[in-house]
N, C-alpha and C positions, 0 to 999 in steps of 0.2 A: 410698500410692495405694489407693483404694477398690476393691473388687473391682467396682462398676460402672464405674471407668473404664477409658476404652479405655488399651491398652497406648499405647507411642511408635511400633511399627509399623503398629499400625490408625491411630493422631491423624496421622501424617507422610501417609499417599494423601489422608487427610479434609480437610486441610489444601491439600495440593497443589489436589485438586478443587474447593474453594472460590476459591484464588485462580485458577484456570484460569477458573471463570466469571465473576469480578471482571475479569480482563484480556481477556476479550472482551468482555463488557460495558465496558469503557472504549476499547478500537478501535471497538466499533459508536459511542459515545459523538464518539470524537475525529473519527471519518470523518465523520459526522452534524454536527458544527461544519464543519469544514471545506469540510464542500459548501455547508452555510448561508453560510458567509463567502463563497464565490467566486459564490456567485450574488448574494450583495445587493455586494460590489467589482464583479462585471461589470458591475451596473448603475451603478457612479458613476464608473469609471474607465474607461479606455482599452486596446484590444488593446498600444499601444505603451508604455502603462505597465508592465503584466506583462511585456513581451518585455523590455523595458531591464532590471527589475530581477531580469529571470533570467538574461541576460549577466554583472551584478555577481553576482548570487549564484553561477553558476559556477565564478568568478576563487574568490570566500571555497569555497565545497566544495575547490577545488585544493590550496586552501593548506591549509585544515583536515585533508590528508592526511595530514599529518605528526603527526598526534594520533591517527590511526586506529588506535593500539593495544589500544584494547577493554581498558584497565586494569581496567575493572569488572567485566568476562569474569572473567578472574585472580583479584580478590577472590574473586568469587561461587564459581571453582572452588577456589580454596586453602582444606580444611578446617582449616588451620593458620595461617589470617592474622592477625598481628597489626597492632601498633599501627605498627611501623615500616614496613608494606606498604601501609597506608594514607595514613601521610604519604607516604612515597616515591610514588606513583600522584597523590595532588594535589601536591605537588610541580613532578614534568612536567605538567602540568596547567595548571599555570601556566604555567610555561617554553614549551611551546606555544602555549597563549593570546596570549601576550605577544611571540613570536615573530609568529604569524600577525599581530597589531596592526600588527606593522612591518611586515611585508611586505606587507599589502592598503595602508599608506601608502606602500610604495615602488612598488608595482606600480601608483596609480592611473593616473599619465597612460601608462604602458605601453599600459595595457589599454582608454584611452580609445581610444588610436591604432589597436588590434587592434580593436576594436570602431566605430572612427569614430564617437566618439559621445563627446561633449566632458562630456555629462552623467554616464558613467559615473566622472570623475575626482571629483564631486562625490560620487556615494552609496556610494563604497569605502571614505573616511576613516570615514565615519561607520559602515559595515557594522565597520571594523577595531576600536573605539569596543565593538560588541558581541562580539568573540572576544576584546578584555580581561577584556571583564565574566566572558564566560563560562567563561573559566580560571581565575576566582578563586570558582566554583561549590563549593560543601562536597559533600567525598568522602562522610561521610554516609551520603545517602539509597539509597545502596549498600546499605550494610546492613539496609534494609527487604528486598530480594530475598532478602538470605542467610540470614534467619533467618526467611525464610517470613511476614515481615508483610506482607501483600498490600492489605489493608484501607489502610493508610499510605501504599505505592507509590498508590494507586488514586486517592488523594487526593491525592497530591504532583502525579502526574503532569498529573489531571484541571484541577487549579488552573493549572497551567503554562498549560496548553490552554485556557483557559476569560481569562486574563488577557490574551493576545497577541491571541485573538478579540474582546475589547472597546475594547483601545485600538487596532489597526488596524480595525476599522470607525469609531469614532468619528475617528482622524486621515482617511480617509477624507472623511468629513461635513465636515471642516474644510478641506482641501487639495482635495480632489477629484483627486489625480495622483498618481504614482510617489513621492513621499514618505513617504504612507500607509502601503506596502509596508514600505518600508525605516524609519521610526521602527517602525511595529510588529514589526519583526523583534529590533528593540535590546529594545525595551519587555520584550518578553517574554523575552526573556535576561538583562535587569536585575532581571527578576520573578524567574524562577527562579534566580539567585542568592541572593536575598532573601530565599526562602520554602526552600532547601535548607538554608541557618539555622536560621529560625524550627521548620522542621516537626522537625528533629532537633539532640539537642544536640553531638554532635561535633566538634569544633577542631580542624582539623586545624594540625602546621605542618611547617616548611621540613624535608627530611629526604631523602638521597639512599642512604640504607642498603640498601636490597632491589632496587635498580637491577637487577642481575643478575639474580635470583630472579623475577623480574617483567618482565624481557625475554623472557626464557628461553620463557617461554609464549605471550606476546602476538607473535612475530615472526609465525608463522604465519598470524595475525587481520592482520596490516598486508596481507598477499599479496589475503585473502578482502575486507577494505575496500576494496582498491584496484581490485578490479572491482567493487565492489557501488557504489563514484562512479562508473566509467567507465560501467556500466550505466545512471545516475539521469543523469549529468548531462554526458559526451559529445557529445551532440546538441545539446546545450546551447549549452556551447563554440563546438562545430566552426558550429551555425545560427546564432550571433550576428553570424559575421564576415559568414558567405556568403550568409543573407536579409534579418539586420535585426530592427529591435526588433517591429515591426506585423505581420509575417508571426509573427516569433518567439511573439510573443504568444498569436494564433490557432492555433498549432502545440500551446502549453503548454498552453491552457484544452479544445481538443478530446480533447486527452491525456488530462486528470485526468477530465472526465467522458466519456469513455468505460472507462476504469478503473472504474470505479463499483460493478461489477456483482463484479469480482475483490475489491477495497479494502473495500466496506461488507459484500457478502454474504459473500465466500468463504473472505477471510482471515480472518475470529473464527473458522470450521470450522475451517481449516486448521490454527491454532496453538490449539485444543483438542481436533483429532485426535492432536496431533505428539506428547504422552505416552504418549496408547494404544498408538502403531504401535513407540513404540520401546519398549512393555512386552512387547508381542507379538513381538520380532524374531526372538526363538528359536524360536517357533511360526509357523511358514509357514499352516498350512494357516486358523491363526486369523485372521491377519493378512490374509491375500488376501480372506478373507470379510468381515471388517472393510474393509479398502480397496475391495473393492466397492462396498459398502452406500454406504458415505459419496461414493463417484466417483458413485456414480448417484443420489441427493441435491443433489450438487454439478452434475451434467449436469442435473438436470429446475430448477433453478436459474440457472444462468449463462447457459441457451442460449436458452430464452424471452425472458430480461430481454433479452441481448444484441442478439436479432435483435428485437425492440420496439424500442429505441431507435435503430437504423438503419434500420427502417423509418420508424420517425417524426422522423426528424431537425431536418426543417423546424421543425414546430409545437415540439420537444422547446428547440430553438435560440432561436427566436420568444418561448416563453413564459417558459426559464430563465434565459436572459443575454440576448435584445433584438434590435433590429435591428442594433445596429453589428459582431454577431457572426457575422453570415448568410455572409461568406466561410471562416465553419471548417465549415459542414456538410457538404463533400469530403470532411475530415480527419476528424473524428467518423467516417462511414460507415470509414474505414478501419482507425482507431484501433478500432473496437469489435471488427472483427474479432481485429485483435491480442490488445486485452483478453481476447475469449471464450478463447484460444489459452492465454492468459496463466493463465488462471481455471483452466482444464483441466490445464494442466499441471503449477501450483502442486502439488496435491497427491501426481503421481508425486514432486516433489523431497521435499517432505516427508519420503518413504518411502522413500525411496533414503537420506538421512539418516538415517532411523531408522535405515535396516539398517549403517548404518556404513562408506556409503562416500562419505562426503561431497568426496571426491577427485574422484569423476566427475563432480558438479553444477559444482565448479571446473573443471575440463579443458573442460566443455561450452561453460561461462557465455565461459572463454577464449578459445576455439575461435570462436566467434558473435562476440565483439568482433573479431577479426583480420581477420574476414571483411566487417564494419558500420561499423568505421567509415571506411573507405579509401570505403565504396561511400557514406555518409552525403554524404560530402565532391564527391564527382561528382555524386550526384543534386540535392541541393541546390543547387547549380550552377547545374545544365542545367535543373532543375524546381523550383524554391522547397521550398518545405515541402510541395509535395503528394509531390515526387521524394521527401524524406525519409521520410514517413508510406509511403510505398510499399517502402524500404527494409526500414523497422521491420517490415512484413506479410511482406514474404519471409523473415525473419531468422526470425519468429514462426513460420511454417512449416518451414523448413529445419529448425529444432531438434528437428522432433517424429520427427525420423526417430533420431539417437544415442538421446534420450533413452526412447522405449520400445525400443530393443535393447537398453539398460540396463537398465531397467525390467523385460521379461519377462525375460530372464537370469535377473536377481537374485530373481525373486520365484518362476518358473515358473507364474506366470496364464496361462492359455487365452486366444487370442486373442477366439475365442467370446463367451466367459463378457465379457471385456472390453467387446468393442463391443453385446455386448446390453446392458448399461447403457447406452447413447450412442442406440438408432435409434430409439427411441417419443419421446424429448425433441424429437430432431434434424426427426422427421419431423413429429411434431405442431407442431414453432417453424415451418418451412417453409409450412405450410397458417397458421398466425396471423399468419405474417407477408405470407399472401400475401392474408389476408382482411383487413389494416390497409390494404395498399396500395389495394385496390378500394374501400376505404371510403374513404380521401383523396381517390381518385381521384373521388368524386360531386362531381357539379359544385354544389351546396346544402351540400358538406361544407368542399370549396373554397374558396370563396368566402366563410366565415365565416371568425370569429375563430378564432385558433390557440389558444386554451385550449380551444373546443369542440372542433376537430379533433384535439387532444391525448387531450380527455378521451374522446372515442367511440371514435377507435383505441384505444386502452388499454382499455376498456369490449370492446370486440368482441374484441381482442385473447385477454386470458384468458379470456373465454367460449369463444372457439374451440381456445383453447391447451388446456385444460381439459374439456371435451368429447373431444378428441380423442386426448390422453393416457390418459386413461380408457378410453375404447373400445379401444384399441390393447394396452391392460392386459386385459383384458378376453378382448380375443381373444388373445391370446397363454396365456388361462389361469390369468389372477391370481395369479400367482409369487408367493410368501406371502416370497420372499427378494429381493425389489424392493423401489426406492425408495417405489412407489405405496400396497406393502403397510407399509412404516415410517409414512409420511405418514398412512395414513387408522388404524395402531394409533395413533396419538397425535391427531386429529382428533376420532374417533366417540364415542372416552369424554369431551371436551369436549364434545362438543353432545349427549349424553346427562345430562350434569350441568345443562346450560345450560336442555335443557328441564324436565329435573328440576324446577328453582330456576323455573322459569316456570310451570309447572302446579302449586307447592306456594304 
């Protein structure tokens, strides 16, 4: 080694930090398909196509429980893995796969009956069709994680996500129904078996050797899987019996885009803060400054976008997904709340994980489902999907009380110091969003097309948002350790380059 190169302790952070920005750049990537895809399906498909094929996809997440060992967890964590840990992990792998095949075939007409819905016996065999394929996936591209090729993951992943998004819009174009869904869910598990091949040369084969050595770890991860389904896709379940495919539908799609603001903007922070906070865990006083900084980046962020989109619901519903969509804009205004909730509170868990006590993000996460889904099951009921969506916002609330007792315990943040990051966003989103509604409200504003009434809210919107954060920064004294003071050090020196290169 040359005396200019870096040692292995300097190249291993340089490393790390390269692929941390390669994997948020590929969520901001994946999230950015993914909303293209559901806005150009909403407009070819049906509320009751989504809802049916989220009934069936429930039934395949239930089953798929039984593979929620996180075998790849275990590689990635065993500095001593060999060849025998990797076949033994594809292996079950298989054995799972091939289980689930049978059971989404035995469970179709079950589930048709649970569901009243004669259709679902049809697109289970064939979802089952893709938990074969996808247990004979090569263990593999594991080892881009553990050896820190990120570059390779980036690509593996990206192609995955880039191939299931062209043949489900193209079956789309072809079918125009719930079929779409469901071939393009196989397609791209057939993909990615294909391409975990091609991208890496690894063979794995048949091998039961490390069974032991590799439960031993993963038993823990099945407990953590088993609420992080119950979380995703209980409501699932329980609203397919009790509303139906067409409510269900409208339920799914107000969900994900109001998620929007947590899913595109917040989690690439949140999982490129998550190395910092747990470098810092033995420094308090680093870390609280750090988690500031980035809470109130993340607050002048999640809470503008969020109250925009519930203010503008209509024209947002109108212009992204259409008129057949106009009965979810109830559920949107309710979902965003949850989301903002959601956005917020991503990153205490984060930090509670860093500091090592990932027991209480479990206990919590448990605690809220005992409590949600009995209530899930009555509201729905008595109130369709709005009863649910109202569930989901009390659950979204109720949690915020354990989780900063938690929170300030562990870290000893001033409560102070806290909510001063949270009142110049909160109050400035308040006055923008109250100056989108008067602006709907013109009766010339009204009365046009919903792209113009989209685009002049959101025009007034952060001009008012923006003005007012400012000012409020401003008189508060310009806290040179605020979000407003990070945002314009990284701002002024771009538009001082900007006019540089414009006046040269």
């Amino acid at each position: 080694m040359s005396a200019g190169d870096p040692s292995p302790g300097q190249a291993v952070p340089q490393t790390v930090a390269r692929g941390t920005v390669l994997m948020v750049l590929f969520k901001l990537v994946e999230r950015s398909i993914g909303f293209v895809s559901v806005l150009i399906l909403a407009r070819l498909l049906t509320p009751s196509d989504f809802g049916l094929v989220a009934m069936a996809s429930s039934v395949v997440a239930m089953i798929e429980l039984m593979s929620a060992f996180g075998f790849d967890t275990a590689l990635i964590q065993r500095s001593d893995a060999k060849r025998t840990h990797f076949d033994t992990a594809w292996t079950f792998q298989v054995l799972f796969g091939t289980a689930s095949a049978a059971l989404l075939l035995a469970l179709a007409l079950p589930a048709a009956d649970f569901y009243r819905d004669p259709r679902v016996s049809y697109i289970l065999p064939v979802l089952a069709l893709g938990a074969l394929i996808q247990g004979l996936e090569n263990i593999g591209p594991v080892m881009f994680r553990k050896s820190l090729d990120f570059k390779r993951e980036f690509v593996f992943l990206l192609a995955k996500r880039l191939v299931s998004f062209a043949v489900t819009i193209a079956m789309a174009l072809i079918f125009r129904n719930y079929w779409a869904l469901v071939i393009g869910t196989v397609a791209g598990r057939a993909a990615t078996t294909l391409m975990s091949y091609a991208m890496h040369d690894y063979r794995p084969r048949l091998s039961l050797a490390a069974s032991a050595e590799l439960f031993h770890f993963t038993k823990w991860l099945l407990i953590s899987n088993l609420l992080g389904f119950l979380q995703q896709n209980a409501d699932k379940f329980i609203l397919g019996r009790t509303i139906g495919a067409r409510p269900l539908g409208l339920y799914n799609i107000a969900n994900e885009i109001a998620a929007l603001p947590a899913t595109v903007l917040i989690a690439p922070i949140n999982r490129a803060v998550y190395p910092v906070y747990a470098k810092l865990a033995t420094d308090l006083p680093a870390l609280r400054a750090q988690f500031l900084a980035v809470y109130g980046q993340i607050a002048m962020i999640a809470v503008p976008t969020s109250v925009g989109i519930a203010c503008a619901a209509e024209p947002v519903v109108r212009v992204l997904l259409g008129t057949q969509w106009l009965e979810s804009i109830p559920l949107l205004q309710l979902f965003i709340v949850c989301g903002l909730a959601g956005a917020l509170q991503s990153n205490l868990y984060s930090l509670i994980v860093a500091l090592g006590h990932p027991k209480a993000n479990t206990l919590m996460s448990a605690g809220m489902l005992v409590l949600c889904l009995p209530a899930l099951v009555v509201a729905s009921l008595h109130y369709g999907a709005l009863g649910a969506a109202w569930v989901h916002l009390a659950m979204s609330v109720l949690v915020l009380i354990p989780l900063h007792v938690v929170f300030f315990k562990l870290t000893g943040t001033s409560v102070r110091g806290y909510l001063g990051r949270q009142w110049r966003p909160a109050l400035s989103s308040a006055v923008m969003g109250a100056a989108m509604l008067v602006c709907l409200a013109v009766p010339a504003v009204a009365s046009g097309p919903a792209v113009l009434q989209l685009a002049l809210a959101s025009v007034i919107g952060a001009i008012v948002y923006v003005a007012g954060i400012g000012s409020l920064w401003w008189a508060a004294g310009k806290p040179q350790d605020s979000a407003e003071a990070s945002i314009l050090d990284r701002v002024l020196p771009m538009l001082a380059r900007f006019r540089a290169r414009r006046a040269a």
